[in-house]
C-alpha positions as CSV (number, residue, x, y, z in Angstrom):
1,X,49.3,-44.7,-7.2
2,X,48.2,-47.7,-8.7
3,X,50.7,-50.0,-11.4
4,X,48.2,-49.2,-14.1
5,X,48.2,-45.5,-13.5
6,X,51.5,-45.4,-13.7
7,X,52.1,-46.8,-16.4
8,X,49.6,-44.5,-18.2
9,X,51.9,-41.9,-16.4
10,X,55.2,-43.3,-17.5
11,X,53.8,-43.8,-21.3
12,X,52.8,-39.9,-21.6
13,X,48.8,-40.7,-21.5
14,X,48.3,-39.3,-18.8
15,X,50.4,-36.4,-16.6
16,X,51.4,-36.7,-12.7
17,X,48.2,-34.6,-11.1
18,X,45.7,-36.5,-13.6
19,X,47.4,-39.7,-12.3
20,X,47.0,-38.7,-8.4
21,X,43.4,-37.3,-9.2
22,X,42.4,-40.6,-11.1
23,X,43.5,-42.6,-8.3
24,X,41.0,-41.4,-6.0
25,X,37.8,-42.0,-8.2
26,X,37.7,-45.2,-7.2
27,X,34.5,-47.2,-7.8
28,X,32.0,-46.3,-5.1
29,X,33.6,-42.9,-4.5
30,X,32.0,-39.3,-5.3
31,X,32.6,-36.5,-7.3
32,X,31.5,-33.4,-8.4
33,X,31.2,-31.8,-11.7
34,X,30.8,-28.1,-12.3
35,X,28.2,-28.6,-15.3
36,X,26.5,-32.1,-14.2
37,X,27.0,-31.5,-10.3
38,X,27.2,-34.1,-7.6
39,X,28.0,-38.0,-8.8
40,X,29.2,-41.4,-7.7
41,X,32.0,-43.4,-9.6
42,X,30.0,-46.4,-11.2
43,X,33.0,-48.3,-12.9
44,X,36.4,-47.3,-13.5
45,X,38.0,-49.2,-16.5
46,X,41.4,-48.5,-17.8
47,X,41.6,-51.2,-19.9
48,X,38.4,-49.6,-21.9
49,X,39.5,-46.2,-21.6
50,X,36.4,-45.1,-19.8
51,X,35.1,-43.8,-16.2
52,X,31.4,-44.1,-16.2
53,X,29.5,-42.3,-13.5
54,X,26.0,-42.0,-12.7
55,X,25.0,-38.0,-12.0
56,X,22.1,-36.8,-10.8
57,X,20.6,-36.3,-14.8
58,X,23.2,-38.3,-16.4
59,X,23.0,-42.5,-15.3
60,X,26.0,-44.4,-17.1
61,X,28.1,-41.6,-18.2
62,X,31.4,-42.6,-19.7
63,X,34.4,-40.2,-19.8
64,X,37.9,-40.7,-21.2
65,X,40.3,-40.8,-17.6
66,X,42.0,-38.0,-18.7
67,X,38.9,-35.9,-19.6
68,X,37.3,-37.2,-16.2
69,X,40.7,-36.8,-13.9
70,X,40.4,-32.5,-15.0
71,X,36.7,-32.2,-15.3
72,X,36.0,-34.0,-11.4
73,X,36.6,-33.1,-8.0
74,X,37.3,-35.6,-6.0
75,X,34.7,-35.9,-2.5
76,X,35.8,-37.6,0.3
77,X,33.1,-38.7,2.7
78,X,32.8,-36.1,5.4
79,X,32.3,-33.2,2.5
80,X,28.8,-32.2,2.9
81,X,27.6,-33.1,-0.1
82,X,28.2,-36.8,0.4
83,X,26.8,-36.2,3.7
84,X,23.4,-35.0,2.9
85,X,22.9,-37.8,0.7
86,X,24.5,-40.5,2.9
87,X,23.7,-39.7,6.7
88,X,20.6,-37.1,5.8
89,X,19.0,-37.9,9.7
90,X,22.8,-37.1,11.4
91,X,22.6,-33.8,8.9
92,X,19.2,-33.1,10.3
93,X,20.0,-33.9,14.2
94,X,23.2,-31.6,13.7
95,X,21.3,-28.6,12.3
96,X,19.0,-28.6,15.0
97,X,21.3,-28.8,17.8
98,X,24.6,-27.5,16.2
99,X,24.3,-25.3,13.3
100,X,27.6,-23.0,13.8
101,X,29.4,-26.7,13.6
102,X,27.0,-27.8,10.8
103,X,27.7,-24.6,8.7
104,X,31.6,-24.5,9.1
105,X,31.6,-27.5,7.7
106,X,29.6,-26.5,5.0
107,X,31.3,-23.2,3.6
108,X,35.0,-25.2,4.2
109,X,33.6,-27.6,1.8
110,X,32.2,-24.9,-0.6
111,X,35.5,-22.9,-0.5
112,X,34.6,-20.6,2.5
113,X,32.0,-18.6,1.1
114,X,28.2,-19.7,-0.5
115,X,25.2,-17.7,-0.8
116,X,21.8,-18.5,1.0
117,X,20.6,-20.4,-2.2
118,X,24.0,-22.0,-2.7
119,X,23.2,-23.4,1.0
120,X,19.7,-24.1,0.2
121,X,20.7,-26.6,-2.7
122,X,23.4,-28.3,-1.2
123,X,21.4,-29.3,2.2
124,X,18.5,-29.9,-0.3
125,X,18.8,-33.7,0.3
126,X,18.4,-33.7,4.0
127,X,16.4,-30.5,4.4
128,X,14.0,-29.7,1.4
129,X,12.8,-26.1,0.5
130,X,10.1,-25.7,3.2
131,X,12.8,-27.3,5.9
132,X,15.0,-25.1,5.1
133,X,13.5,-21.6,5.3
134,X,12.2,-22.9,9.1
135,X,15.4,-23.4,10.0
136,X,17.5,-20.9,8.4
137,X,15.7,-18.2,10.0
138,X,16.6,-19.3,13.4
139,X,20.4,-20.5,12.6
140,X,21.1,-17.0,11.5
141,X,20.3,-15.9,15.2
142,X,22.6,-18.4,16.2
143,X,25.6,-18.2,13.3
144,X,25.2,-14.1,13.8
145,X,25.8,-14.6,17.8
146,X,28.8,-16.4,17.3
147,X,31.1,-14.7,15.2
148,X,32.6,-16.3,13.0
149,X,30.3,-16.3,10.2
150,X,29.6,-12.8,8.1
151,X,26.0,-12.4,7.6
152,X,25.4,-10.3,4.4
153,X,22.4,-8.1,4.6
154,X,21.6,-8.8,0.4
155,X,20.0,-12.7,0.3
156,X,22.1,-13.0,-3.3
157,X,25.6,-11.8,-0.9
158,X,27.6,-15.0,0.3
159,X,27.6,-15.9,3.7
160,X,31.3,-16.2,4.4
161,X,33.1,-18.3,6.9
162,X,35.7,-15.7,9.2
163,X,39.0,-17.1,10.9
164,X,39.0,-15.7,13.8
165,X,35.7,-14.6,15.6
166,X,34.1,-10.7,15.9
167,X,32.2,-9.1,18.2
168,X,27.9,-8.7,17.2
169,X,28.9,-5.1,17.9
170,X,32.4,-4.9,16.0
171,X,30.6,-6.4,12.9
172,X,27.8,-4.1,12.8
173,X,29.5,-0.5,13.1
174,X,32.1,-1.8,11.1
175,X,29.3,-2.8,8.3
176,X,28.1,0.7,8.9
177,X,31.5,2.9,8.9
178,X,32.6,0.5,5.7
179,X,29.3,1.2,3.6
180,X,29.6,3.8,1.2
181,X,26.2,3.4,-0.2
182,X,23.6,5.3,1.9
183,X,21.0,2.4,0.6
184,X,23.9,0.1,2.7
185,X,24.2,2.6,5.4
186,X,20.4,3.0,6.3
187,X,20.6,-1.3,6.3
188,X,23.9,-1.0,8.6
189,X,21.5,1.1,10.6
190,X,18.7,-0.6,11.0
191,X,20.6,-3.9,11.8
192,X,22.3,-2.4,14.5
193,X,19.1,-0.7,15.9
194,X,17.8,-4.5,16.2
195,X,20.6,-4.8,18.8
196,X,19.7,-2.4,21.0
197,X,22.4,-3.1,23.8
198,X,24.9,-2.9,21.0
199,X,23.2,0.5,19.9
200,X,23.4,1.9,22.8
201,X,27.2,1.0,23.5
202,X,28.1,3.0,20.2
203,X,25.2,5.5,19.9
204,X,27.4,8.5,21.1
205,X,29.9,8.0,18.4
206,X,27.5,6.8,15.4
207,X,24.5,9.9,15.9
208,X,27.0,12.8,14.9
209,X,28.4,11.4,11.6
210,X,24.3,9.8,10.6
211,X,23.1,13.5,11.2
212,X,26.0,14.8,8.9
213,X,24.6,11.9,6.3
214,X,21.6,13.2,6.7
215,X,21.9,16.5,6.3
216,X,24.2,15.9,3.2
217,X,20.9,14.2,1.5
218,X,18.4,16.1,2.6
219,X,18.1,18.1,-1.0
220,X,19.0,15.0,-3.4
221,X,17.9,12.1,-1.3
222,X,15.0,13.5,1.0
223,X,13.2,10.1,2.0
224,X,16.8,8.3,2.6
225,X,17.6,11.5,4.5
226,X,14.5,11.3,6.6
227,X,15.3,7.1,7.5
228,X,18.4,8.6,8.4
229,X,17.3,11.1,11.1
230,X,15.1,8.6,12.5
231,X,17.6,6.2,13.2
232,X,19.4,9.2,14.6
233,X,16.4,9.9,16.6
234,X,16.0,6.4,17.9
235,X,19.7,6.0,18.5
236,X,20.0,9.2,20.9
237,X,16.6,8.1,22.8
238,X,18.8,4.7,24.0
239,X,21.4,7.2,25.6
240,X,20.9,8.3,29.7
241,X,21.3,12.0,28.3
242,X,19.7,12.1,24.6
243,X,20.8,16.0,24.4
244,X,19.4,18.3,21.8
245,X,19.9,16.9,17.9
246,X,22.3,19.0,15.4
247,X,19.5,18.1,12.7
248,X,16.2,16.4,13.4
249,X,14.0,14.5,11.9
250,X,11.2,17.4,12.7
251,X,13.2,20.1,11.3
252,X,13.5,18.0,8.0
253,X,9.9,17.8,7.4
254,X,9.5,21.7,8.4
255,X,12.1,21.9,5.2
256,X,10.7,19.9,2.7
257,X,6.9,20.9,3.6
258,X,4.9,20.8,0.6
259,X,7.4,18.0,-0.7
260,X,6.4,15.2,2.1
261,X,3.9,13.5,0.2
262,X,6.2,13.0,-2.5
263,X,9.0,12.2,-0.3
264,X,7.2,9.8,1.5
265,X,5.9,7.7,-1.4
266,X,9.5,6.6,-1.5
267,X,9.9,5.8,2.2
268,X,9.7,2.0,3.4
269,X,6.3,1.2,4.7
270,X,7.8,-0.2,8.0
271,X,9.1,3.3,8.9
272,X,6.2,5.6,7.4
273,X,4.5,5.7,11.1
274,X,7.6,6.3,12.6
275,X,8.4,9.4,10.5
276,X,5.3,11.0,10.5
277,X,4.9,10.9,14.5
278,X,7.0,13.9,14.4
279,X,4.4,15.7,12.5
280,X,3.3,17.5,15.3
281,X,6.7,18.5,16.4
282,X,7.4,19.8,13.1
283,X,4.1,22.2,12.4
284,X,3.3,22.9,16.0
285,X,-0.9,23.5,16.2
286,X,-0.8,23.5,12.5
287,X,-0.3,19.8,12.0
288,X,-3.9,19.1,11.8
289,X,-4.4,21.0,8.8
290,X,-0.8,20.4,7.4
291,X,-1.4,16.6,7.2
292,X,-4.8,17.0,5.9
293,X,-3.5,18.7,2.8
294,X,-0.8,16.1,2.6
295,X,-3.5,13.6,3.0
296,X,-5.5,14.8,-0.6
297,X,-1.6,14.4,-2.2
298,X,-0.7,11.0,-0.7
299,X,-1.1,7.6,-1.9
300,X,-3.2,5.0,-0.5
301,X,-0.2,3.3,1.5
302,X,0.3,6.8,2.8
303,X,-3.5,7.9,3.5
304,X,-4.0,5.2,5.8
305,X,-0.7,6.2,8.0
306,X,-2.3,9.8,8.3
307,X,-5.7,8.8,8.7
308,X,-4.3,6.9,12.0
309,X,-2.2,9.8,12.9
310,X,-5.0,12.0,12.9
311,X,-7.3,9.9,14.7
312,X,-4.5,9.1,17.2
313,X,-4.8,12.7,18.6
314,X,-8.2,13.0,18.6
315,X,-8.7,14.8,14.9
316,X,-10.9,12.2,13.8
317,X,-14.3,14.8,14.3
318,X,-12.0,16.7,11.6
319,X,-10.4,14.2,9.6
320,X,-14.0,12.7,8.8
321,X,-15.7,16.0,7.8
322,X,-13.1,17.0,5.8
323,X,-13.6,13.2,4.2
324,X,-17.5,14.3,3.7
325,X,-16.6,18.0,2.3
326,X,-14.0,16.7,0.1
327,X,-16.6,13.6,-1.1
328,X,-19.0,16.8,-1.3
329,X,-17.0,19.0,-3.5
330,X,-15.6,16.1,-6.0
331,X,-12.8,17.3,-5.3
332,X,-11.0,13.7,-3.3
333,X,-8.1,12.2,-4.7
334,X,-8.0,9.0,-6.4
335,X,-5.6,7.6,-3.8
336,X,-7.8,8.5,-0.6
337,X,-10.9,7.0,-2.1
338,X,-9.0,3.7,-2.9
339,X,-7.9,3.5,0.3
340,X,-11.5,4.6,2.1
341,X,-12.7,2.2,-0.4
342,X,-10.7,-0.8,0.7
343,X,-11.5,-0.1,4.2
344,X,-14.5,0.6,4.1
345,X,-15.5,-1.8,7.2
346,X,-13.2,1.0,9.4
347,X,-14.3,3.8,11.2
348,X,-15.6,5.7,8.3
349,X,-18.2,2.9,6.7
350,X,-21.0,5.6,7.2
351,X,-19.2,7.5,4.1
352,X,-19.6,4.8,1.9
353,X,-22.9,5.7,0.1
354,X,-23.9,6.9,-3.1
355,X,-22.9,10.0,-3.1
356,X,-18.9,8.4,-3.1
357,X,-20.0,6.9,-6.1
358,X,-20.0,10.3,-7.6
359,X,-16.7,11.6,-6.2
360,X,-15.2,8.0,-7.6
361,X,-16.2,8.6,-11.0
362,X,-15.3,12.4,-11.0
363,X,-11.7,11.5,-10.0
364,X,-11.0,9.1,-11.8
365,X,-12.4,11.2,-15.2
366,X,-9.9,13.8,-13.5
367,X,-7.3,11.4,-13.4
368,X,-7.9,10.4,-16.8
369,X,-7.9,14.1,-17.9
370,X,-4.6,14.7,-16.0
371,X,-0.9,15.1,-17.1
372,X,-0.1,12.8,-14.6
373,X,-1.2,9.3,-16.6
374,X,-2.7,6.7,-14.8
375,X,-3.0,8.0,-11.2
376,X,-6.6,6.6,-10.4
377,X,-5.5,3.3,-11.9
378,X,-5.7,1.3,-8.1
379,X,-9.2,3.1,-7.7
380,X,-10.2,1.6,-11.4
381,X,-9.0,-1.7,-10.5
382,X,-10.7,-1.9,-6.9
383,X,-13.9,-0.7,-8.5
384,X,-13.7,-3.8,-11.3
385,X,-12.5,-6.4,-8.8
386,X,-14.4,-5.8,-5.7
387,X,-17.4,-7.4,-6.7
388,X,-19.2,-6.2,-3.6
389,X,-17.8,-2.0,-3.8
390,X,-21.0,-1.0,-5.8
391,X,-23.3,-2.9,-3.8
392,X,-21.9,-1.8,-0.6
393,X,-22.4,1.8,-2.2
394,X,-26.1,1.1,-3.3
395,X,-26.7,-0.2,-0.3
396,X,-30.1,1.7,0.7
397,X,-30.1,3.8,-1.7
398,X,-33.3,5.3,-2.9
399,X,-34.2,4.7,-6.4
400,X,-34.0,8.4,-7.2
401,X,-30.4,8.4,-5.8
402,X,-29.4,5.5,-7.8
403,X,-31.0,6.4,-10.8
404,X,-28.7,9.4,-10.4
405,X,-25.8,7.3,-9.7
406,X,-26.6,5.4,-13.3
407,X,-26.9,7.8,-15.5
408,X,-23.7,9.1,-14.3
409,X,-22.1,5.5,-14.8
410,X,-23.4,5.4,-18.5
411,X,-22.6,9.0,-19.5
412,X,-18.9,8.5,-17.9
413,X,-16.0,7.8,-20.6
414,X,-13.5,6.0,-17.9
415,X,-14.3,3.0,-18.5
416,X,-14.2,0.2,-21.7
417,X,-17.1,-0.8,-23.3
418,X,-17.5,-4.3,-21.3
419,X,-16.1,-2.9,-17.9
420,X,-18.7,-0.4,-18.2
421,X,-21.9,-3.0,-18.8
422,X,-20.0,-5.4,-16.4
423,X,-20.8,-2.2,-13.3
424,X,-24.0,-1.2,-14.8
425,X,-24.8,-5.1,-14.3
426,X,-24.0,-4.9,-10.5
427,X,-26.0,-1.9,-10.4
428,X,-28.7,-3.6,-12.0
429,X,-28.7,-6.6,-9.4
430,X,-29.3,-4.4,-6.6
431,X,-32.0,-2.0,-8.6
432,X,-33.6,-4.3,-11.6
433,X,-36.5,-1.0,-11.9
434,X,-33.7,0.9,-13.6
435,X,-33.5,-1.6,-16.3
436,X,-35.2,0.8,-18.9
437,X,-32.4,3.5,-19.0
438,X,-30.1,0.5,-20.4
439,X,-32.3,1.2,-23.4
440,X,-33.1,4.3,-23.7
441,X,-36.5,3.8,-22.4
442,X,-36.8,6.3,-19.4
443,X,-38.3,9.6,-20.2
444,X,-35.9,12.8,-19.1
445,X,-39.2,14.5,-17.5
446,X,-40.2,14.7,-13.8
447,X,-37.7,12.2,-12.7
448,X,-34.6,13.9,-14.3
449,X,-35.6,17.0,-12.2
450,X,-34.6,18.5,-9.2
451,X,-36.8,20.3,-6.4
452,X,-34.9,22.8,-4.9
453,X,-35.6,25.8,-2.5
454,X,-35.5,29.6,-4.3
455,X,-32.6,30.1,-1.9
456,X,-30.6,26.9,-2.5
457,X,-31.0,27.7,-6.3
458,X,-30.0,31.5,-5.4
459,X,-26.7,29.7,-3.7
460,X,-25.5,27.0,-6.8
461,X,-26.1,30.5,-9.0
462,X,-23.7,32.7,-7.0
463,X,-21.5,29.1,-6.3
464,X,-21.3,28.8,-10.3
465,X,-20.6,32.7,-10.6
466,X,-17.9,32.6,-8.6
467,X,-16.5,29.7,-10.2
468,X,-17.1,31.3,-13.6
469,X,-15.8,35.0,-13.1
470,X,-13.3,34.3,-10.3
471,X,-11.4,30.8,-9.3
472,X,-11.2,29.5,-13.3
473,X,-9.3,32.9,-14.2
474,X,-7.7,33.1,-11.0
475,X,-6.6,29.6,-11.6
476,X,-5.3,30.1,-15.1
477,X,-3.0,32.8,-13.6
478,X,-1.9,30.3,-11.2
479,X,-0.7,27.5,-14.2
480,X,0.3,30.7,-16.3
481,X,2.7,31.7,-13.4
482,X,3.6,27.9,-11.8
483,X,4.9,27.4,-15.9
484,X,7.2,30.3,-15.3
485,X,9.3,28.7,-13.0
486,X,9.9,26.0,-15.6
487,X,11.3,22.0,-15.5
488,X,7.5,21.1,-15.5
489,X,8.5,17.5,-13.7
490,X,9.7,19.0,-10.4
491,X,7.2,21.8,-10.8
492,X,5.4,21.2,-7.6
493,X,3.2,24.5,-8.2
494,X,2.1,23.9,-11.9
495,X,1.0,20.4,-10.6
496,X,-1.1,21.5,-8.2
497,X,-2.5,24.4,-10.4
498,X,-3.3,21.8,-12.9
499,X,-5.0,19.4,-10.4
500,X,-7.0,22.5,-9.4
501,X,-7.8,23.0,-13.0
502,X,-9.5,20.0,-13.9
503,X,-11.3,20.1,-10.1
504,X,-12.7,23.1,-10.7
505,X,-13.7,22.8,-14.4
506,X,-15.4,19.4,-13.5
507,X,-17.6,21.1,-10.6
508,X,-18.5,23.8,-13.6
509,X,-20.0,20.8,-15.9
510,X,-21.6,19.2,-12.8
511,X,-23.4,22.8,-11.6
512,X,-24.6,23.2,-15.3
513,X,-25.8,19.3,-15.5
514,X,-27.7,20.3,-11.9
515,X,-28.8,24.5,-12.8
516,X,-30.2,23.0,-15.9
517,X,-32.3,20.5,-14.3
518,X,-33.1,22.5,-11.2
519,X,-37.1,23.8,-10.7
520,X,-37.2,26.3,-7.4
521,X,-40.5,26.4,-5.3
522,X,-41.6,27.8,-2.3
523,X,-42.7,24.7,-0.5
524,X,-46.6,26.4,-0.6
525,X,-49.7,24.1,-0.2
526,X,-47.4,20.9,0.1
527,X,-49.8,18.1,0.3
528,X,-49.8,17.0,4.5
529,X,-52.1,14.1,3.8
530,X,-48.5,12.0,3.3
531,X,-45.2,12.9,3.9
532,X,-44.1,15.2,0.7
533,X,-41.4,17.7,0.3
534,X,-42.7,20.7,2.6
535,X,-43.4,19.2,4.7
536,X,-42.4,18.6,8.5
537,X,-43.2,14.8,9.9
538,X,-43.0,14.0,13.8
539,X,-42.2,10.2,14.0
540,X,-42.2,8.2,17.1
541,X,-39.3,4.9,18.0
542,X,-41.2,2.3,19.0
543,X,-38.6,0.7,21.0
544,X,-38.0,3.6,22.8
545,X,-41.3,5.6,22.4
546,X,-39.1,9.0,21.7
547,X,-40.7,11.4,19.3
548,X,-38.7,13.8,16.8
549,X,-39.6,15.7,14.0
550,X,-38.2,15.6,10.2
551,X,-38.8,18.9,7.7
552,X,-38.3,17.8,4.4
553,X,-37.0,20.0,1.7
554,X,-35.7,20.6,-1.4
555,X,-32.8,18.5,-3.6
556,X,-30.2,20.8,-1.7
557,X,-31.1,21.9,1.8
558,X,-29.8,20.4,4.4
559,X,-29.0,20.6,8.3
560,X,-28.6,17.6,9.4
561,X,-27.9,18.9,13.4
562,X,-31.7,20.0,13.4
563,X,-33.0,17.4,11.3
564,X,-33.6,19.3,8.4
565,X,-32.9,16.7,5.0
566,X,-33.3,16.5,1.3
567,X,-36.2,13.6,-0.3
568,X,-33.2,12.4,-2.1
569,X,-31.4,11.1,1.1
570,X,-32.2,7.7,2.5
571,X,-34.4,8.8,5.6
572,X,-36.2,11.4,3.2
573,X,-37.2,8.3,0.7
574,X,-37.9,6.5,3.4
575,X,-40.2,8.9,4.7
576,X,-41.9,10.4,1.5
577,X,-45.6,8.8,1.1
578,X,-46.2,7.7,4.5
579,X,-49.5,8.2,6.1
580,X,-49.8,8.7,9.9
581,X,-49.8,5.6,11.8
582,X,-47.5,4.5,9.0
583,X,-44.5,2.6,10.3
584,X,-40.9,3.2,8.1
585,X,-37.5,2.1,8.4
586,X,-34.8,5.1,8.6
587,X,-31.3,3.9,8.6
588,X,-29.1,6.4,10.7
589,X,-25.6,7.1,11.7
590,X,-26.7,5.1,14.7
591,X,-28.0,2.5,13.1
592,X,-31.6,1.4,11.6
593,X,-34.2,3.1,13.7
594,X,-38.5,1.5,13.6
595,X,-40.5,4.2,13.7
596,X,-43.8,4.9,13.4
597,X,-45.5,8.7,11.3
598,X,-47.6,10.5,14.0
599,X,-48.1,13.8,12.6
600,X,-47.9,16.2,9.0
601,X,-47.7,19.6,8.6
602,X,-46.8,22.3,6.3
603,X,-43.4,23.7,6.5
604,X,-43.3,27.3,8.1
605,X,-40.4,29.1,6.4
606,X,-38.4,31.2,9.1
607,X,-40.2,29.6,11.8
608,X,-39.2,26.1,11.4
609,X,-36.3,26.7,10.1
610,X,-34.1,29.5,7.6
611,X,-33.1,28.7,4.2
C-alpha cells in the first residue's frame, strides 16, 4: 500500500479494505460502477481529495477516495470487459475458434452466471448486435456439447457456468424430471426430441411417466396434454419395439371431439400438423367429415392445417365442394374465408368470385350479430388492407353480378362510414357504370329483378317454408335446451345453437330480399335471334374446332355437369346478346376459352333438360 494511503489509513480517513481497494485504481486502470458501468481511472489525487474517472456517459467525474474505493470494482486487464475494449480483434478471433474458452472467461468475470443480454452488452464492443446474434446461435451448439455451461430454455434465464462437466443426455432428462411446470416439461421435451440419439437412449424410461402427465391434463389442460402424447408418440417411434401406448395421442382426440377446434387454437403452430395426422387414426372412415366440421369452427392458422390434411389424402374433390356449398348457403365462417382469402392464389382461386363476396359480408354481419365479439375481425381487416381482395373478386364479373354485389355493400351495417366508401371506391374502379347507385340514381325496376324458372321459385318457396315452420323453432329448442346445461362460456352446445341462429335467420332475410324480387316464367317464345334466357346456344373453340352446347336459364337453375347455367354467371353474360357467327370470351374452370356462336334455339323443357 502506498505511504499516502496509509497514512489516510492510520489518520481514520479512510479504513483497511478502502485502503487496499484505492490502491489499485491507479491512473490508467479500469473499473466498473454498478450505476455508471464500465470506466478508466483518469487522475487520482489525494492531495485534492478526488479520483476523477472518465465513464462511458460521465467524462471527468470526480469522487471523494472513500466514496470511489466502495462504489468501484477494481478490473484487472484480462476481465472481459477491458478485453473487449482493448484487444476487440483477439475477442473476435477467440469467439470464432474457441467460444467454450471465450465464454468461461466471460461468466467467471460476471460472477458465474449472465443472461443472453447480459452477454450481448458486455461483448458489445467487439461484437455489435447483429455480430452477435450470428454467432450466438452457433456457440450454443458448441457451449451445449460441452458441458460445462447450463443452457436455460427462457432467453431472460442466465446462462450459468458448471464446475464439473454433464452429459447432453444427463442435462436434458434431468431438466425434464426437475421441471414441475408442464409449460417447462413440454420445453424439457422437445429439447430432448432435438437429440434424437439421446432420445432414444432414455425413451423407455421417459414415455411411461409423459403418458401419466398426459393423461393427468387431458380434462384441464387439453392442448398441453395433446403436445404431450405427441412427444410420447415420437419418443416410442425411436425405440426397435415401439409397443402399444397406455394413452395415445389418437384416443385423446376421440375424447375431446367436438372440443378440438378449441383445443387446438391453443396448440403451437409448429406442432398443429403433427397432431392432427392422427386424425384418421382417431375417427376411422369418419375423419373426412369430422375435420370438415372442425374446419367451419377453426381459425384461420387452423383451417389451412386441415385444408392440407384433407387434400393430403385425396379429400380435396370434398373439401372444395363443401368450400362452394358452404360459400352457397352463407353459412362459412369468418375464419375459413380469411384464410381462403389470403390464399387465394392456392388450389382453390376458382372460388374467389362474387358470389364470396356475399358469404364475406353475411359473416361478418353474423359475426357482428354474435355473442362472441369480434370474431370476423381478421376477415374485416384483410378486406380493408388488401387493396387487390375486391378486385380479385370482381374480376369478370358481369355487371348484373356486381351490381348485386353493391347494393349489398351499401345496404350492409359492418362497416364505418369511410371504410365503407373507401370499398365501394374499389368497386367503383373496376365497374365505373355503377356510379349512379352511389346517388341514388338507379331505378329498382327491371334490373333489381330476377328471372327465375316456376320450379326454381316452387324450390326457394318450400326452402323458405322449411326454414320458417321447421329449423328456426327447431333451433330455438336447441338454444332453449343448450341454456339448460348452464356456465354459458364452456357451453359448447348453446354456442353452436347460437351460431346456427343467426345462420339461419340471415338466410331467412336473404330468401325474402330474393322471393320478393323473383318473376317466374316458363322460358316460352324466348327470342333465338341472340342468345337470351331460353334459350340453348351451340358454340364452337376455335383453337380446337370442338362444339358444345349452353341452355341458359333462369337466376337459379343450374347444372353445371351438363352445361346448364344461369345469365347471371360469367359464361351466361358472356353469352347473352350474341348473334351467330359472334365470337365471345367464356372464362372456365379450365381457363379462358375463344369461341365462336353457331346456333340458337328455344329451350325444350323435359327434353333438354328437367327443372
Amino acid at each position: 500500500m502506498e505511504s499516502d494511503i496509509e497514512k489516510l489509513v492510520a489518520a481514520g480517513k479512510l479504513t483497511p479494505s478502502q485502503g487496499e481497494t484505492l490502491a489499485r485504481l491507479l491512473p490508467g486502470s479500469w473499473c466498473h460502477h454498478k450505476s455508471w458501468g464500465f470506466g478508466r481511472i483518469a487522475e487520482r489525487n489525494l492531495l485534492l481529495n478526488q479520483v476523477v474517472i472518465d465513464f462511458a456517459s460521465k467524462k471527468g467525474h470526480a469522487m471523494q477516495p472513500a466514496y470511489a474505493a466502495d462504489t468501484l470494482t477494481h478490473l484487472p486487464d484480462s476481465h472481459i470487459h477491458v478485453r473487449v475494449r482493448t484487444e476487440p480483434e483477439a475477442i473476435r478471433q477467440e469467439a470464432a475458434s474457441a467460444p467454450e474458452t471465450l465464454m468461461r472467461s466471460l461468466l467467471t468475470d460476471l460472477g458465474g452466471a449472465a443472461t443472453t443480454d447480459q452477454i450481448a452488452a458486455a461483448l458489445a464492443p467487439a461484437l455489435p448486435d447483429a455480430a452477435f446474434k450470428k454467432w450466438w446461435t452457433s456457440a450454443r451448439k458448441r457451449l451445449s456439447a460441452d458441458g460445462h455451461f447450463e443452457l436455460p430454455a427462457k432467453k431472460t434465464d442466465p446462462v450459468r457456468l458448471r464446475e464439473e462437466a454433464v452429459s447432453r443426455g444427463d442435462e436434458l432428462l434431468a431438466a425434464f424430471q426437475g421441471a414441475r411446470q408442464t409449460k417447462d416439461q413440454i420445453a424439457a421435451l422437445d429439447a430432448l426430441l432435438k437429440a434424437p440419439a439421446v432420445a432414444r437412449e432414455h425413451a423407455a424410461t421417459i414415455i411411461p411417466r409423459v403418458e401419466e402427465i398426459a393423461t393427468r391434463n387431458l380434462r384441464l389442460n387439453p392442448a398441453q396434454s395433446l403436445e404431450f402424447l405427441l412427444a410420447a408418440d415420437e419418443l416410442r417411434a425411436l425405440l426397435p419395439e415401439p409397443g402399444t401406448p397406455s394413452a395415445g395421442l389418437a384416443d385423446a382426440l376421440r375424447q375431446l371431439d367436438r372440443q378440438i377446434p378449441d383445443t387446438l387454437a391453443k396448440a403451437p403452430a409448429a406442432k398443429l400438423r403433427r397432431i392432427l395426422a392422427s386424425l384418421p387414426a382417431a375417427f376411422g372412415e369418419e375423419w373426412p367429415e369430422k375435420a370438415l366440421a372442425f374446419l367451419q369452427r377453426s381459425g384461420s392458422r387452423l383451417a389451412g392445417d386441415l385444408a392440407r390434411l384433407l387434400q393430403d389424402h385425396g379429400e380435396h374433390p370434398r373439401l372444395r365442394a363443401s368450400l362452394q356449398r358452404w360459400i352457397n348457403e352463407r353459412s362459412i365462417s369468418s375464419e375459413v374465408l380469411h384464410w381462403l382469402c389470403k390464399h387465394r392464389q392456392g388450389e382453390f382461386g376458382d372460388l374467389i368470385e362474387p358470389t364470396l363476396l356475399s358469404a364475406i359480408l353475411s359473416s361478418l354481419e353474423r359475426d357482428q350479430m354474435s355473442e362472441s365479439g369480434r370474431k370476423g375481425g381478421k376477415l374485416h381487416d384483410l378486406l380493408m388492407e388488401d387493396r387487390e381482395l375486391v378486385s380479385d373478386l370482381l374480376a369478370g364479373a358481369p355487371v348484373d353480378a356486381a351490381r348485386e354485389q353493391l347494393r349489398k355493400l351499401i345496404a350492409t351495417p359492418v362497416f364505418e362510414e369511410l371504410n365503407k366508401r373507401s370499398l365501394i371506391a374499389r368497386f367503383l374502379k373496376q365497374h365505373p357504370e355503377l356510379q349512379s347507385m352511389i346517388g341514388g340514381e338507379e331505378a329498382e325496376s327491371d334490373q333489381a329483378n330476377l328471372v327465375v324458372s316456376w320450379e326454381s321459385l316452387d324450390r326457394r318457396k318450400k326452402e323458405y317454408e322449411e326454414l320458417v315452420n321447421k329449423r328456426i323453432p327447431q333451433n330455438s329448442q336447441e338454444i332453449a335446451l343448450a341454456r339448460s346445461y348452464g356456465d354459458l362460456r364452456e357451453n359448447f352446445e348453446y354456442k353452436a345453437a347460437k351460431e346456427m341462429q343467426v345462420v339461419l335467420m340471415k338466410r331467412k332475410a336473404e330468401l325474402e330480399s330474393e322471393l320478393g324480387r323473383a318473376r317466374g316464367t316458363a322460358f316460352e317464345s324466348p327470342d333465338t335471334t341472340q342468345v337470351s334466357i331460353g334459350t340453348v346456344v351451340t358454340v364452337r373453340e376455335k383453337a380446337s374446332g370442338e362444339t358444345m352446347a349452353y341452355t341458359v336459364l333462369g337466376a337459379w337453375d343450374s347444372a353445371p355437369e351438363r352445361h346448364v347455367i344461369s345469365y347471371l354467371t360469367v359464361i351466361g353474360q358472356a353469352l347473352l346478346g350474341k348473334k351467330p357467327g359472334d365470337p365471345a370470351d367464356l372464362t372456365t374452370e379450365h381457363g379462358e376459352r375463344h369461341v365462336e356462336i353457331v346456333e340458337i334455339r328455344a329451350f325444350k323443357p323435359g327434353e333438354d333438360y328437367t327443372l
